[in-house]
Residue frames as a rotation matrix with the C-alpha (Angstrom) as fourth column:
UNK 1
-0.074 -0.994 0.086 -82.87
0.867 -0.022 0.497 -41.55
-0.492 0.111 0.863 -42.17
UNK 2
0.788 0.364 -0.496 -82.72
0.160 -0.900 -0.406 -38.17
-0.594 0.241 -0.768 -43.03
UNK 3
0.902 -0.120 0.415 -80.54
0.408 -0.079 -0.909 -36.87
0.142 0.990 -0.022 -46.29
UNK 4
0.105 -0.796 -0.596 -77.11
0.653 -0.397 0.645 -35.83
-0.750 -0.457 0.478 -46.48
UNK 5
0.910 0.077 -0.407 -75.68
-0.287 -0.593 -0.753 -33.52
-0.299 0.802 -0.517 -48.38
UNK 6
0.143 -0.899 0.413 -72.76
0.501 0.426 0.753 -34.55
-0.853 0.100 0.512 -50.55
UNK 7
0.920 -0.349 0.178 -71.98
-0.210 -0.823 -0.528 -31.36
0.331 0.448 -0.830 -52.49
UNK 8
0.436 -0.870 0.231 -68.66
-0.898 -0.401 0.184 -31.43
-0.067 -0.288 -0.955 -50.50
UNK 9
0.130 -0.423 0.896 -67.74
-0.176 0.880 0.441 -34.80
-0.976 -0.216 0.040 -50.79
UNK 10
0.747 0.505 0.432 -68.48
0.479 0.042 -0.877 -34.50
-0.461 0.862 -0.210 -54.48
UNK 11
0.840 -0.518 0.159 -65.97
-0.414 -0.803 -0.429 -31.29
0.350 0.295 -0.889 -54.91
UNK 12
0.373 -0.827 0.421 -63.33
-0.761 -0.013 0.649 -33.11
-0.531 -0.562 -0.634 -52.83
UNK 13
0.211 -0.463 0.861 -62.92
0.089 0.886 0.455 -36.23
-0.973 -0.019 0.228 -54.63
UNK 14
0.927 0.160 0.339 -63.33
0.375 -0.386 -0.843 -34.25
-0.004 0.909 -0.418 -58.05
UNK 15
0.653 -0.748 0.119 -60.03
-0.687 -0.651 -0.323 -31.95
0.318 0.129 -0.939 -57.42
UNK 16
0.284 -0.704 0.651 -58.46
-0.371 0.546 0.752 -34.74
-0.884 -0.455 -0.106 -56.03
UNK 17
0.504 -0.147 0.851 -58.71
0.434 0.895 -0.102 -36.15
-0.746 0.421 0.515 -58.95
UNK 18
0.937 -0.126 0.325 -58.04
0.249 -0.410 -0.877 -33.51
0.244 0.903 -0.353 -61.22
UNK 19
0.584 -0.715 0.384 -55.22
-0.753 -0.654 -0.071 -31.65
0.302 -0.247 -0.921 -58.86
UNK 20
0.825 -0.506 0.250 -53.12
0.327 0.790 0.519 -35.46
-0.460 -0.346 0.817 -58.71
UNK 21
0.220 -0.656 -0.722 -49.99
-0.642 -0.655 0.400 -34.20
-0.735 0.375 -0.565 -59.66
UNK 22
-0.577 -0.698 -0.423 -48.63
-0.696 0.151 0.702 -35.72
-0.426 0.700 -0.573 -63.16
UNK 23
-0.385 0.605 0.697 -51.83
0.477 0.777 -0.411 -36.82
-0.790 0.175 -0.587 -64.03
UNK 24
0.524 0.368 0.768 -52.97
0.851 -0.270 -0.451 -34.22
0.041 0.890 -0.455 -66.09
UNK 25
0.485 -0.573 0.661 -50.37
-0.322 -0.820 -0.473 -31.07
0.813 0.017 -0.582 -64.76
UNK 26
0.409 -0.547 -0.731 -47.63
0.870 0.475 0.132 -30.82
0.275 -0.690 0.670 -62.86
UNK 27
0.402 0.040 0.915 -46.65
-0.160 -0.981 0.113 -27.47
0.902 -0.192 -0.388 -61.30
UNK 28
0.298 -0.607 -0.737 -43.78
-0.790 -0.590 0.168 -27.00
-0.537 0.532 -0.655 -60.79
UNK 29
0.967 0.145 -0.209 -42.51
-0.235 0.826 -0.513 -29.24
0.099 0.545 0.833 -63.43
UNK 30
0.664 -0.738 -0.120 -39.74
0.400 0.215 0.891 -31.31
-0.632 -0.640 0.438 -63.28
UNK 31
-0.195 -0.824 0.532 -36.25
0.908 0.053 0.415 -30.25
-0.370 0.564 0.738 -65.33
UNK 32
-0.737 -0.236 -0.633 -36.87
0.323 -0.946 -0.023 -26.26
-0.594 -0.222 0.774 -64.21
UNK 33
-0.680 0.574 0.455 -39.99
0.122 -0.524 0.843 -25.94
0.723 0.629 0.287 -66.11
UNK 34
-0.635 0.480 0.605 -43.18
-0.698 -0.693 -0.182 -23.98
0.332 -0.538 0.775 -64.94
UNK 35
0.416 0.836 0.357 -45.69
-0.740 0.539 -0.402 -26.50
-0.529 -0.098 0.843 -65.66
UNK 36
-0.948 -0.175 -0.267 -45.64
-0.310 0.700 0.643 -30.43
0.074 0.692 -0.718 -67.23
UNK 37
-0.056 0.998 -0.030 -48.58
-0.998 -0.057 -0.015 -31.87
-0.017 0.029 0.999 -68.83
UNK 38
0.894 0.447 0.007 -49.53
-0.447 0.894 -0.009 -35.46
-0.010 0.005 1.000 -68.59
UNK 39
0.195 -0.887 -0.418 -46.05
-0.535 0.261 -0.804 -36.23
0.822 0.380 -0.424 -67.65
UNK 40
0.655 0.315 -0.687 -46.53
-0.106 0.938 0.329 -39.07
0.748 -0.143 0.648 -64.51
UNK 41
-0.369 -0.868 -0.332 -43.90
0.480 0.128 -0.868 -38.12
0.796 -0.480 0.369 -63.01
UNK 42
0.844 0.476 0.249 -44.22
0.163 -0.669 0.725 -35.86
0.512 -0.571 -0.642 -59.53
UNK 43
-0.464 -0.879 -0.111 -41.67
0.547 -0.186 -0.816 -34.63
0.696 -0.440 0.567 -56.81
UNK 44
-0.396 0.411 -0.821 -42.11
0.898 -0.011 -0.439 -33.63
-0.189 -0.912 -0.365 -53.29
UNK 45
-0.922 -0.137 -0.362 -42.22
0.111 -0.990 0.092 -29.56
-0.371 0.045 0.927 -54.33
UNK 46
-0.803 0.589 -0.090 -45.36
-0.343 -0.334 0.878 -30.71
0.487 0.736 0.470 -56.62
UNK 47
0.056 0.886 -0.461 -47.33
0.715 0.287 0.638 -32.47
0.697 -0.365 -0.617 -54.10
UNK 48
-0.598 0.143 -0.789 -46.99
0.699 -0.388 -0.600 -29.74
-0.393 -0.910 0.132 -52.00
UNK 49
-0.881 0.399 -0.256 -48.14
-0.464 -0.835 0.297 -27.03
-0.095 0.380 0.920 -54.40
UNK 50
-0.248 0.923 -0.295 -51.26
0.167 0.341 0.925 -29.47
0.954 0.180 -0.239 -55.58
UNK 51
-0.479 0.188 -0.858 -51.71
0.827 0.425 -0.368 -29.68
0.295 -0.885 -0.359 -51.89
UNK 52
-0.963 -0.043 -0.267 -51.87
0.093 -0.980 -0.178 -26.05
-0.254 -0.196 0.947 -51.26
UNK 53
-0.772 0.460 -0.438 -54.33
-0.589 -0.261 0.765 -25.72
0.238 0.849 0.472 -54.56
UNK 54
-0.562 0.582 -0.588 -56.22
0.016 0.718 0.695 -28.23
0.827 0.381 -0.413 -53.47
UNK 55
-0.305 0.448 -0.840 -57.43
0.935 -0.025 -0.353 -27.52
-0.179 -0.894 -0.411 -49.76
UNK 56
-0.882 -0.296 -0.366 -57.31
0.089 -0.869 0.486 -23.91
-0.462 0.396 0.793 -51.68
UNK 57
-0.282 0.833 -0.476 -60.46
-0.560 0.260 0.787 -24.90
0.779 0.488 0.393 -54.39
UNK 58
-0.258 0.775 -0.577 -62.22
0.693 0.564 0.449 -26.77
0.674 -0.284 -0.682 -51.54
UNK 59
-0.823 -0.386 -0.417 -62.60
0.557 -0.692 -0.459 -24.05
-0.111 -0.610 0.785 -49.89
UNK 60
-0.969 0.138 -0.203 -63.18
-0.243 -0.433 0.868 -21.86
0.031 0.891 0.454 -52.22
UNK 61
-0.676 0.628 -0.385 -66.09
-0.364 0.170 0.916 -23.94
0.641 0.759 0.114 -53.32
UNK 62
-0.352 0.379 -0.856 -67.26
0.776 0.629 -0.041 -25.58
0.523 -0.679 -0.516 -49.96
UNK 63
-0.377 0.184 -0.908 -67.61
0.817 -0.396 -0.420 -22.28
-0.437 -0.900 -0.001 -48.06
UNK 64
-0.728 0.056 -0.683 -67.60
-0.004 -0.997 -0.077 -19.15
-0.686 -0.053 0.726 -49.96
UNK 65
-0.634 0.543 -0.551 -69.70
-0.647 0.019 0.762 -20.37
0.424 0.840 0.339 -53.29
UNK 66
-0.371 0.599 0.710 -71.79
-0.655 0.374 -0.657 -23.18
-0.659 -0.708 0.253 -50.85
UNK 67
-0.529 0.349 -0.774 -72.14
-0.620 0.464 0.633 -26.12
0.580 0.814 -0.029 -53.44
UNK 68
-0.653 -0.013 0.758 -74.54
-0.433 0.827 -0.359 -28.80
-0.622 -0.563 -0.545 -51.87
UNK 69
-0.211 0.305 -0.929 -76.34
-0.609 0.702 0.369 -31.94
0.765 0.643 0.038 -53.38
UNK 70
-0.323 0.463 0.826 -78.97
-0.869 0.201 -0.453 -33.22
-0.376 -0.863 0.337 -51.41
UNK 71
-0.494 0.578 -0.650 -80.38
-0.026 0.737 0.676 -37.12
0.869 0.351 -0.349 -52.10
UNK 72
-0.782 0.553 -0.287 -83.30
0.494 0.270 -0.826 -38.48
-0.380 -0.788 -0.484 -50.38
């Protein structure tokens, strides 16, 4: 069996976590503000933008910077 590399799988499940809306930000927030912090709430406008941001930093970090993590 020959090693994988789970750099990318690593970065993807990280920003997921971080870029869940209304877990720790929200962007756009709700009641016309820019940003809410740790406010649980979400709306369709914010999972798109996380969306964006988030296929955005995996990029980012998967292609142009090349993170990998080899086991084995």
């Amino acid at each position: 069996m020959g090693s994988g590399d789970w750099g990318p799988v690593l970065i993807a499940v990280l920003f997921f976590v971080v870029l869940t809306p209304g877990l720790l930000c929200q962007i756009p927030g709700n009641d016309r503000r820019i940003a809410e912090f740790h406010s649980m709430r979400t709306s369709y406008l914010a999972i798109f933008v996380h969306t964006i941001i988030f296929f955005g930093f995996c990029a980012i970090f998967m292609v142009a910077v090349g993170v990998h993590l080899s086991s084995g």
